[in-house]
Each structure stands twice: as C-alpha cells, then as structure tokens.
N, CA, C and O of each residue as an XYZ file, in Angstrom:
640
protein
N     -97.164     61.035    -30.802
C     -95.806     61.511    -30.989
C     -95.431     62.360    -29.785
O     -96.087     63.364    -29.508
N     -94.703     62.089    -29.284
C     -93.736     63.011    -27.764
C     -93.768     64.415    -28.536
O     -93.926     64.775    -29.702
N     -93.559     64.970    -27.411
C     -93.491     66.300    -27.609
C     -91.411     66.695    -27.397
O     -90.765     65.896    -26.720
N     -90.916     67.526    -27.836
C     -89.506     68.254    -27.405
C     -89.566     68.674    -25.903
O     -90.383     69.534    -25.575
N     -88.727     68.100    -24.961
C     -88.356     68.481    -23.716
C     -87.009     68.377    -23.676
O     -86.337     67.654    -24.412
N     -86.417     69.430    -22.423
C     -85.109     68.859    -21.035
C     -85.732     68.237    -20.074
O     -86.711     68.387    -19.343
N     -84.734     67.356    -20.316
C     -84.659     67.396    -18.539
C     -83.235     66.950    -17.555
O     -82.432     66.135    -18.009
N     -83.079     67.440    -16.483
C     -81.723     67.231    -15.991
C     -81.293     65.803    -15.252
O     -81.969     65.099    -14.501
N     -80.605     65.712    -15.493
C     -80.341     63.808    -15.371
C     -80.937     63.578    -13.815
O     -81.650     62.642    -13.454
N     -80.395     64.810    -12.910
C     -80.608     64.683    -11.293
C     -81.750     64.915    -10.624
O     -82.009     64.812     -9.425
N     -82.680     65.382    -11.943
C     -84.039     65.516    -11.589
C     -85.351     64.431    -12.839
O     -86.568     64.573    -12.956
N     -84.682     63.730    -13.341
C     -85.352     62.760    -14.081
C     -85.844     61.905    -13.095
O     -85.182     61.432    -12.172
N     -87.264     61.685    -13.366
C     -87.920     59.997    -12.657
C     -87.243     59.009    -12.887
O     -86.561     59.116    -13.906
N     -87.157     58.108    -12.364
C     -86.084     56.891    -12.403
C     -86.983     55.522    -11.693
O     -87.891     55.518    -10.863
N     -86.540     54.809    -12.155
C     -87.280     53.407    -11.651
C     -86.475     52.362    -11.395
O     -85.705     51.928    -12.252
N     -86.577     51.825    -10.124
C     -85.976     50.684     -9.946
C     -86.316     49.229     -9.527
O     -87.195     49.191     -8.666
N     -85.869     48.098     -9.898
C     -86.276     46.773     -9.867
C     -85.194     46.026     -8.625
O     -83.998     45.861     -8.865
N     -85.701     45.702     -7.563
C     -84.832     45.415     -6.802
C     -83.608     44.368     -7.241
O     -83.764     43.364     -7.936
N     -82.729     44.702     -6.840
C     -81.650     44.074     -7.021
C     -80.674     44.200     -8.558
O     -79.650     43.631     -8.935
N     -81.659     45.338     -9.233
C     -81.247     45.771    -10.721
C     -80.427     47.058    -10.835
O     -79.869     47.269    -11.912
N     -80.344     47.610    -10.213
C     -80.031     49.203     -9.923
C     -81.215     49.947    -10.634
O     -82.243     49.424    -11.064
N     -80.928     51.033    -10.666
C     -81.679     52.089    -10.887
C     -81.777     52.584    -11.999
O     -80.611     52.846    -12.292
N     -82.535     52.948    -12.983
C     -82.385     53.496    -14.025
C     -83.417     54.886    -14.260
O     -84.421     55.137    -13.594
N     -82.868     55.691    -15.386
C     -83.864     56.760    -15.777
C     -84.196     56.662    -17.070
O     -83.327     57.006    -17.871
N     -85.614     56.138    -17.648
C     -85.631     56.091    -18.787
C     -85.880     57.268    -19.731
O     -85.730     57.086    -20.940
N     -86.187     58.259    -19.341
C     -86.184     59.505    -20.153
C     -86.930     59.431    -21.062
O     -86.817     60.236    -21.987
N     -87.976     58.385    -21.080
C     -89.355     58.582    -21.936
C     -90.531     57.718    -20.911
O     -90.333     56.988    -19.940
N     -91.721     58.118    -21.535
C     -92.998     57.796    -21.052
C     -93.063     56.565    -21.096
O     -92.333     56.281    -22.046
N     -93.460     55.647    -20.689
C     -93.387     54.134    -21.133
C     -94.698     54.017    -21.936
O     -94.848     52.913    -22.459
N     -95.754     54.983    -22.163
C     -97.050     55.227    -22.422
C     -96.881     55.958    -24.114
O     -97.738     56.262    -24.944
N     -95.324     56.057    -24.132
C     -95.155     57.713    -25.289
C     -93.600     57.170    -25.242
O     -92.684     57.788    -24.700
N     -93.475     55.951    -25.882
C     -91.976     55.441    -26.228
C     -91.371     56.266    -27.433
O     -92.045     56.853    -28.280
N     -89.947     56.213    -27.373
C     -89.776     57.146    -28.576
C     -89.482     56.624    -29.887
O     -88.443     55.988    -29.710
N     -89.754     56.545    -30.914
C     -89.663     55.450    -31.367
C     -88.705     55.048    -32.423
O     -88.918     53.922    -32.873
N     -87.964     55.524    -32.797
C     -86.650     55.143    -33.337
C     -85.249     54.688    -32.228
O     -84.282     54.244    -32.847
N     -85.115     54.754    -30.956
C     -84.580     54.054    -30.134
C     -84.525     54.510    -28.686
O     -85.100     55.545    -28.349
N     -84.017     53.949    -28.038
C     -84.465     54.046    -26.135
C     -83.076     54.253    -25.966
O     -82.220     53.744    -26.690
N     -82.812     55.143    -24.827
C     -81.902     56.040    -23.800
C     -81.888     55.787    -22.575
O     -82.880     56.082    -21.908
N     -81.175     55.400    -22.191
C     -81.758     55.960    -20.375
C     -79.944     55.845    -19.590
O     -79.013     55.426    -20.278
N     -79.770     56.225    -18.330
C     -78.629     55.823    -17.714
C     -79.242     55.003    -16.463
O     -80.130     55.370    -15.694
N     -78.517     53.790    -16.474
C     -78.831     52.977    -15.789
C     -77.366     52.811    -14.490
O     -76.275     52.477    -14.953
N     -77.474     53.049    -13.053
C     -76.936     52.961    -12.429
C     -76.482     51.605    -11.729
O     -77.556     51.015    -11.607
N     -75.473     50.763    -11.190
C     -75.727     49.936    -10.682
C     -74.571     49.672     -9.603
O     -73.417     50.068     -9.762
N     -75.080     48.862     -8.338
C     -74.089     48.581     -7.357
C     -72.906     47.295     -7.825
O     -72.831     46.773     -8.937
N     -72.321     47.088     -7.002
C     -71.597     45.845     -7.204
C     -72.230     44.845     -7.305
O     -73.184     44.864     -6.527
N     -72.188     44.194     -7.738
C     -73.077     42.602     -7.838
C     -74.383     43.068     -8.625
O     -75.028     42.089     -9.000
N     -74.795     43.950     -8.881
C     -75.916     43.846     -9.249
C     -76.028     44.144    -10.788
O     -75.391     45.053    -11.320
N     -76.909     43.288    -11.480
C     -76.628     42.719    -13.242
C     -77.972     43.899    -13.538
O     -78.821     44.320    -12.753
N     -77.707     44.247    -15.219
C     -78.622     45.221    -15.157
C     -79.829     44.354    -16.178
O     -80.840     44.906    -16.612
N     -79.653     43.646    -16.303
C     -80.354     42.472    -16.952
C     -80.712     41.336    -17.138
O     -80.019     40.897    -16.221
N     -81.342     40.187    -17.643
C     -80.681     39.088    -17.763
C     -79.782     39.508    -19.309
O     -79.874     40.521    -20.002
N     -78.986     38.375    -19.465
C     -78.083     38.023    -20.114
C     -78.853     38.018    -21.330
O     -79.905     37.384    -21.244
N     -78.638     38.495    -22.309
C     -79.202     38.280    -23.557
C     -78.926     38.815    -25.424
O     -77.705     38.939    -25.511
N     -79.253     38.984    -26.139
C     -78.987     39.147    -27.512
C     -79.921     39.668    -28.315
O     -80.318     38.854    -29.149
N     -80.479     40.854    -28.378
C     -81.091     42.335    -29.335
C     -80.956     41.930    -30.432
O     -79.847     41.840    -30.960
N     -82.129     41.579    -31.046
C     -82.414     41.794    -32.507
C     -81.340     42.806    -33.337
O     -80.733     42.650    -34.396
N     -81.385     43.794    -32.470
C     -81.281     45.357    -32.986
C     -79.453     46.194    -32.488
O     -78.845     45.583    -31.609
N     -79.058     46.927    -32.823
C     -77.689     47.046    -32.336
C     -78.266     48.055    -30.896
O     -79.370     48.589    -30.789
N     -77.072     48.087    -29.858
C     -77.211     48.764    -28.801
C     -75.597     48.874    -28.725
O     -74.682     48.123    -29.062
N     -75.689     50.575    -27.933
C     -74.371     51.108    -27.522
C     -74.555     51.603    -26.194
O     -75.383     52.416    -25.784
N     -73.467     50.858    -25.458
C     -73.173     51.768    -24.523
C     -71.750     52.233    -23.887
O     -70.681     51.655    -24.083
N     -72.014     53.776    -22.821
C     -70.878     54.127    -22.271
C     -70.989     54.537    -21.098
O     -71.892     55.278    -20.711
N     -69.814     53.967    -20.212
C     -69.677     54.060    -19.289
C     -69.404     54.864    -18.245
O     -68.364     54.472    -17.715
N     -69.937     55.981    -17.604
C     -70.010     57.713    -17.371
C     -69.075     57.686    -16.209
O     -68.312     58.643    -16.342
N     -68.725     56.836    -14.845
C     -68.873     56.517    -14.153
C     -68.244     54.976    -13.272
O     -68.829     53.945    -13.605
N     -67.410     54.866    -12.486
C     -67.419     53.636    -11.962
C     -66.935     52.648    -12.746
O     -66.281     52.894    -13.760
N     -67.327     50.958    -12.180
C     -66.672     49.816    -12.711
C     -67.592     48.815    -13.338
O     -68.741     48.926    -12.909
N     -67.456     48.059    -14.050
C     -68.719     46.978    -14.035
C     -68.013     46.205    -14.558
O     -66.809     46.446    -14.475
N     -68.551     44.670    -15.485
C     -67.995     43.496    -15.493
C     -69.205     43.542    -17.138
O     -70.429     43.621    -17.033
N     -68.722     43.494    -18.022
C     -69.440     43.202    -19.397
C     -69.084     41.553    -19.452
O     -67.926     41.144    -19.535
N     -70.094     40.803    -19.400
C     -70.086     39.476    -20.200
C     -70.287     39.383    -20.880
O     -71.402     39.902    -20.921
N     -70.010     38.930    -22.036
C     -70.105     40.251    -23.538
C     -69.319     38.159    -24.185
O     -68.130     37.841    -24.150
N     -70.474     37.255    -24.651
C     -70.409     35.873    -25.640
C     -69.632     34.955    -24.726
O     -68.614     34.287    -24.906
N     -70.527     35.152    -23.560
C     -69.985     34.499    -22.236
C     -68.818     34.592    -21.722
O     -68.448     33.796    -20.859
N     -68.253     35.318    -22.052
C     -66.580     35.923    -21.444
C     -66.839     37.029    -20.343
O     -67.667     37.917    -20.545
N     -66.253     36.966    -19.407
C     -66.282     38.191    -18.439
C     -64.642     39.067    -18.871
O     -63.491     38.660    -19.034
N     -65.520     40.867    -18.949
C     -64.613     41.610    -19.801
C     -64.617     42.968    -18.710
O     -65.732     43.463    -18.873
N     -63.902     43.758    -17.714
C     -63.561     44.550    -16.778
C     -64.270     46.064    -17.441
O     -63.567     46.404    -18.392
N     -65.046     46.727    -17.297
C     -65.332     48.638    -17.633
C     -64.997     49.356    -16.928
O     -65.000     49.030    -15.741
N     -64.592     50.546    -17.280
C     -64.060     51.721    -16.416
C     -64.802     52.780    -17.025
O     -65.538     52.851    -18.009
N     -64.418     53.539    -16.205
C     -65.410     55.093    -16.556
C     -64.583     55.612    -18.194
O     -63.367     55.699    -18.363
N     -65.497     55.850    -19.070
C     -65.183     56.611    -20.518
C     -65.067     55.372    -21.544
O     -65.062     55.514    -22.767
N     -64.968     54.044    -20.820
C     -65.240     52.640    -21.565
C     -66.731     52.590    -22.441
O     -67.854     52.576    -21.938
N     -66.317     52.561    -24.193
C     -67.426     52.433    -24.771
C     -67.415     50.825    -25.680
O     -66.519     50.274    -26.319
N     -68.465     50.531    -25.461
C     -69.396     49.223    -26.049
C     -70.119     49.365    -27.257
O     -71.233     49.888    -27.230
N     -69.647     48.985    -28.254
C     -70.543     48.656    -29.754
C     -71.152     47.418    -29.650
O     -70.465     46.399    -29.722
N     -72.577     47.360    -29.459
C     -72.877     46.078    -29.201
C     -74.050     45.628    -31.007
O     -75.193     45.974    -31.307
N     -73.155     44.879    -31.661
C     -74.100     44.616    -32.984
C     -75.481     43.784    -32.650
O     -75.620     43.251    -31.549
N     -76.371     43.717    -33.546
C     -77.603     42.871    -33.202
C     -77.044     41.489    -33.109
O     -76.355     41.009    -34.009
N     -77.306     40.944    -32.164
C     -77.169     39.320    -32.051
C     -76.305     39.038    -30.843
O     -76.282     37.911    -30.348
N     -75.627     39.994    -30.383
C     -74.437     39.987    -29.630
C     -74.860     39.720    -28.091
O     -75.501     40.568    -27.469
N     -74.441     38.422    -27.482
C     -75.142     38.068    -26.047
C     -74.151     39.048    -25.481
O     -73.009     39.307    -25.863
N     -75.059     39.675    -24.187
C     -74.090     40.307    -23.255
C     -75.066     40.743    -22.170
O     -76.238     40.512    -22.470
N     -74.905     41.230    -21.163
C     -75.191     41.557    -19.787
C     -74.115     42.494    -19.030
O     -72.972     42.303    -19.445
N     -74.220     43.393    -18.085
C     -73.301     44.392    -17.538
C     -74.045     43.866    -15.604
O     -75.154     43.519    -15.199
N     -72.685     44.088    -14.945
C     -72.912     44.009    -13.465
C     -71.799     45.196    -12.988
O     -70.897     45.861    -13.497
N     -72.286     45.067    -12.021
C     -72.084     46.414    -11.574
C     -70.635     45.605    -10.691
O     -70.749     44.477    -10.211
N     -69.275     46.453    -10.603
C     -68.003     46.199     -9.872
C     -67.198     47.179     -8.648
O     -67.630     48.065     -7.911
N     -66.167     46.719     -8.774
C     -65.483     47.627     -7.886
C     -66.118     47.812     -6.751
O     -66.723     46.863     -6.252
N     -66.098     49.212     -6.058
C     -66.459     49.326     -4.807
C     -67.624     49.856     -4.533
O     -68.269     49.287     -3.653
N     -68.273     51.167     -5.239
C     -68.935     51.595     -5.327
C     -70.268     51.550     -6.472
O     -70.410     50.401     -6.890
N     -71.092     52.359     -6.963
C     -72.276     52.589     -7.907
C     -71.312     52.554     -9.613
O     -70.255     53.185     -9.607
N     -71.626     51.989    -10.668
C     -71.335     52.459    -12.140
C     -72.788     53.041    -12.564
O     -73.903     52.919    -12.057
N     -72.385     53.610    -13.516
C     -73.266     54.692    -14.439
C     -73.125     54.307    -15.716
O     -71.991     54.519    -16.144
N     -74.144     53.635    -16.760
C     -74.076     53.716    -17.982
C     -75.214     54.039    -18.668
O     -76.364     53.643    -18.479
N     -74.503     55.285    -20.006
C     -75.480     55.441    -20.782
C     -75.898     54.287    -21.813
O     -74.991     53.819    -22.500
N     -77.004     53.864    -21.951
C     -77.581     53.063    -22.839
C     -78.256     53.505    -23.911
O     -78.886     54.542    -23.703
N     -78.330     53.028    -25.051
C     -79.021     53.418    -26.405
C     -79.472     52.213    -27.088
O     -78.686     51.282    -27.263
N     -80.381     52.176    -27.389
C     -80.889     51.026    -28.177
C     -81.849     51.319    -29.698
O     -82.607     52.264    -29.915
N     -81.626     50.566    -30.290
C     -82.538     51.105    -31.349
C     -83.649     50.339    -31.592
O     -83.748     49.278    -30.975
N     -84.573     50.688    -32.428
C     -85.803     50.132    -31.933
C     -86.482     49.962    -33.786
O     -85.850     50.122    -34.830
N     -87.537     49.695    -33.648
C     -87.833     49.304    -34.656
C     -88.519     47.880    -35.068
O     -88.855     47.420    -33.976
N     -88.821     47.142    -35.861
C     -89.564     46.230    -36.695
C     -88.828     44.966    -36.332
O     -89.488     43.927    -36.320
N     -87.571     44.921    -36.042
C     -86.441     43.750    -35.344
C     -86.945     43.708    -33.793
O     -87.369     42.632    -33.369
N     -86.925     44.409    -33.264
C     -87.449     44.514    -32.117
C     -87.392     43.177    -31.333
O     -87.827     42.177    -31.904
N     -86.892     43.069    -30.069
C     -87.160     41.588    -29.592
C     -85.521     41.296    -28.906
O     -84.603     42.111    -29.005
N     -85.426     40.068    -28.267
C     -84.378     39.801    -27.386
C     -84.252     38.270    -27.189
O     -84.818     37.686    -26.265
N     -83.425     37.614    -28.172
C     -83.289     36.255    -27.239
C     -82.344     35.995    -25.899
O     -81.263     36.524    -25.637
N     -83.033     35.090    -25.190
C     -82.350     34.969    -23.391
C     -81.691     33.427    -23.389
O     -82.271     32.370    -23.143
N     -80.225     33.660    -23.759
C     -79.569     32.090    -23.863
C     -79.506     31.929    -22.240
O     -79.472     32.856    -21.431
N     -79.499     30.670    -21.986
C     -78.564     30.112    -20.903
C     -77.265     30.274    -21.083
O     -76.724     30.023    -22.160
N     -76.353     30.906    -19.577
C     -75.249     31.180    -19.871
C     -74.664     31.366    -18.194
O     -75.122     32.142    -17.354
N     -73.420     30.312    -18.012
C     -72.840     29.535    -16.625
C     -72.358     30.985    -16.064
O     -72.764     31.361    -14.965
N     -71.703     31.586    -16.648
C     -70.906     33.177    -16.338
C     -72.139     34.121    -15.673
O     -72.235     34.502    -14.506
N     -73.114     34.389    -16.887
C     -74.101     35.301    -16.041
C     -74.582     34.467    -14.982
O     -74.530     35.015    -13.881
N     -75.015     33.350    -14.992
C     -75.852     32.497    -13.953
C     -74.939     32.686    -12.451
O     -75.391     32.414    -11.339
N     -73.391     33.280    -12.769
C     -72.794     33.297    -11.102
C     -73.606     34.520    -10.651
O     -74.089     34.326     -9.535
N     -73.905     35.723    -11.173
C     -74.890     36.903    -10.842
C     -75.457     37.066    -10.475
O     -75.614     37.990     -9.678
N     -76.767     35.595    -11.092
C     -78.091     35.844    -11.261
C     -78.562     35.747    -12.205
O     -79.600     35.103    -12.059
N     -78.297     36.231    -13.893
C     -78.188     36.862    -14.564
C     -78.771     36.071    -15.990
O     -79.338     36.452    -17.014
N     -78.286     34.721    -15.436
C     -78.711     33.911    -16.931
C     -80.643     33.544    -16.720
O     -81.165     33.170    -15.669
N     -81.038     33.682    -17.448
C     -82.717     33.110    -17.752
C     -82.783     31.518    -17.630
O     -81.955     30.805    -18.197
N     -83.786     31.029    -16.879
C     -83.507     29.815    -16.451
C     -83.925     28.653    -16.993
O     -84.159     27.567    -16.463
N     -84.031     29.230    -18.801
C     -84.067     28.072    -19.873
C     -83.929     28.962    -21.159
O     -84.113     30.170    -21.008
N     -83.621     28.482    -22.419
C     -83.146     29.709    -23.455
C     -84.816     30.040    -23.674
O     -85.640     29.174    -23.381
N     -85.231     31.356    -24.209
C     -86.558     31.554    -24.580
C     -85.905     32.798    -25.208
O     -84.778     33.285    -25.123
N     -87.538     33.284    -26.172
C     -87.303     34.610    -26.628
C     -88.457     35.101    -25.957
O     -89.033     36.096    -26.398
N     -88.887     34.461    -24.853
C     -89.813     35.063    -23.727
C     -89.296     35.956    -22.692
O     -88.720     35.368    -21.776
N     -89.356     37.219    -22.608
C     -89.188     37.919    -21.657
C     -89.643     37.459    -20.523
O     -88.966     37.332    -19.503
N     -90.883     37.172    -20.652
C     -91.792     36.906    -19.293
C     -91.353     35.284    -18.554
O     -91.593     34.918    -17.403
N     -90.632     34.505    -19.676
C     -89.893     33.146    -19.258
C     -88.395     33.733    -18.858
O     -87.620     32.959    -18.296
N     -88.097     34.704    -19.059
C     -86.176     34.729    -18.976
C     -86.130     35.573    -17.296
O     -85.212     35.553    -16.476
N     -87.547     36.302    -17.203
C     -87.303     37.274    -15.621
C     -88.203     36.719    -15.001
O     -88.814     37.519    -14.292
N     -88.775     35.107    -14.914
C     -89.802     34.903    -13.921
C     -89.169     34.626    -12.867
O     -89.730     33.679    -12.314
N     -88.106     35.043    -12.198
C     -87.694     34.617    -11.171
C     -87.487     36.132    -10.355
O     -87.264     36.233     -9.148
N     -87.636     37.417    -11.442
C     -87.310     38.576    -11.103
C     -88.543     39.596    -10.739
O     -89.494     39.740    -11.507
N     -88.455     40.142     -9.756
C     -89.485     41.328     -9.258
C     -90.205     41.969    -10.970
O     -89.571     42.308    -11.969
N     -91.527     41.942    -10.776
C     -92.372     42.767    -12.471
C     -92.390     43.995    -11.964
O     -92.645     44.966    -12.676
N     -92.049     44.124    -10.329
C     -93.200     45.621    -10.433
C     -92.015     46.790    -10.186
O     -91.363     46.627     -9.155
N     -91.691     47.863    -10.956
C     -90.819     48.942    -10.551
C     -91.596     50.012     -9.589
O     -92.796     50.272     -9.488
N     -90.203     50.639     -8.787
C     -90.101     51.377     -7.925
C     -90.263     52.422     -8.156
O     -89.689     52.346     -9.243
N     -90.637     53.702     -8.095
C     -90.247     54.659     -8.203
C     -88.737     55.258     -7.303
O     -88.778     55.355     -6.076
N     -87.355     55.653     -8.163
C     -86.435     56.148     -7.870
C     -85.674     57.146     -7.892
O     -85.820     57.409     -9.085
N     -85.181     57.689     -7.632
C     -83.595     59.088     -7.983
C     -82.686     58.109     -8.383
O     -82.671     56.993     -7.864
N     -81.720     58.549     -9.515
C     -80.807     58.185    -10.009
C     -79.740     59.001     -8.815
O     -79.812     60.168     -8.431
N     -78.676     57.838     -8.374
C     -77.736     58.829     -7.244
C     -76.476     59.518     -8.187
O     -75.494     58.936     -8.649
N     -76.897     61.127     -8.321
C     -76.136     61.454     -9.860
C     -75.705     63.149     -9.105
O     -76.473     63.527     -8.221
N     -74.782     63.874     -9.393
C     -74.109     62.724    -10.921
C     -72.588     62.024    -10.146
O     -71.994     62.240     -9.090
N     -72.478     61.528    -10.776
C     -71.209     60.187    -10.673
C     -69.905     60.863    -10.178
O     -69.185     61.634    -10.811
N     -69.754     60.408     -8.909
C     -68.436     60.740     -8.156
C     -67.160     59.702     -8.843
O     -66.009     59.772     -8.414
C-alpha cells in the first residue's frame, strides 16, 4: 500500500516515449494506486498520446492547457484549454496534440477487476500513427511498432 505524499507537478518524474509526449505518472509503477491512475500527460502537435483504443473501465479527462484533436468513435473532435471529456467504459478514443504549441491533460482512469483495453483499427487515428495495426486486446500487438522503453523526463510545466 503507497504511503500519503505531495508532490509539485514541476518537480514530479515524468517519462517519455518518443514521439508520445511526456507524461507524469504520479505513482510508482512498482506501488500502483489502486483504485485508479492520474497523471498529466503533455503533448506536441502531431503527437497521439496513445494508440487509439476502448477501456474496459470509465476514464476522464481535462484539458489544463493548449489544443489537441480527441478522436473520440472515429470522429475527429477540436480541445481547448478547460475542455472536459467523460469518457464511459467502451468508448474508442485517442487525443493528439494541436495548434501550435505543447497541450496539457489531466488524465484519470479507474482501475480495477475490468481492467484491460481493446485496440480497434481505425483510418482517422491511423493519419497520426495512432491506430494498432490489427484489432487485438493485446497491448504488446497494438504498440509493436512503438518504442517499449521510457525516458526519463520534466514535464515542460506549468502551461503557458
């Protein structure tokens, strides 16, 4: 069981996957927390913070920061900074990063016994990068085309 900490967003460890942006997960990957996952995930233009896919489990996010592009049941849908996302379990979607500069979103996920992610094929994310390059509920089949090993990073914070 984790112990109670702070910590300040501009001094959190952060990890990054090339071409993914940057994120801070704000837990141990060793000492997950276990009723649901947090982190703010930063990203440039063009760059998808995922593949494309659909959570067992519900996930919310909001947008602190900047622009991005939600493909949100293969539709491409515009975010702006204070833009919030109810995303129910089942719901395909993916976020890329827009506009000119870095977006910032907080992520929340919940976690639990559902646990898991199917990775459809999908023509919209695939302009990105973004779609998995056959449907699976294989992680390790939906990012074999993507870097395994993270970076150690700074989140570039906080959000101009």
């Amino acid at each position: 069981m984790s112990e109670p900490f702070v910590v300040n967003v501009a001094d959190a460890p952060g990890l990054s996957y090339p071409g993914t942006g940057t994120f801070a997960p704000f837990e141990d990957p060793n000492d997950r927390f276990p009723d649901f996952g947090i982190n703010i995930h930063v990203l440039e233009p063009g760059q998808p913070n995922a593949k494309y896919h659909a959570e067992k489990v519900q996930e919310d996010f909001l947008v602190l920061g900047g622009r991005c592009t939600l493909i949100l049941n293969g539709e491409e849908r515009p975010l702006k900074q204070w833009d919030f996302f109810h995303c129910p379990a089942g719901t395909e979607h993916v976020f890329v990063g827009a506009g000119d500069g870095p977006c910032w979103i907080l992520m929340v996920g919940a976690r639990g016994p559902r646990e898991g992610a199917h990775y459809p094929v999908n023509e919209t994310a695939a302009k990105y990068g973004a779609s998995a390059p056959e449907a699976t509920d294989d992680s390790r089949v939906a990012y074999a085309d993507w870097a395994n090993e993270a970076e150690p990073a700074r989140l570039p914070w906080p959000p101009v």
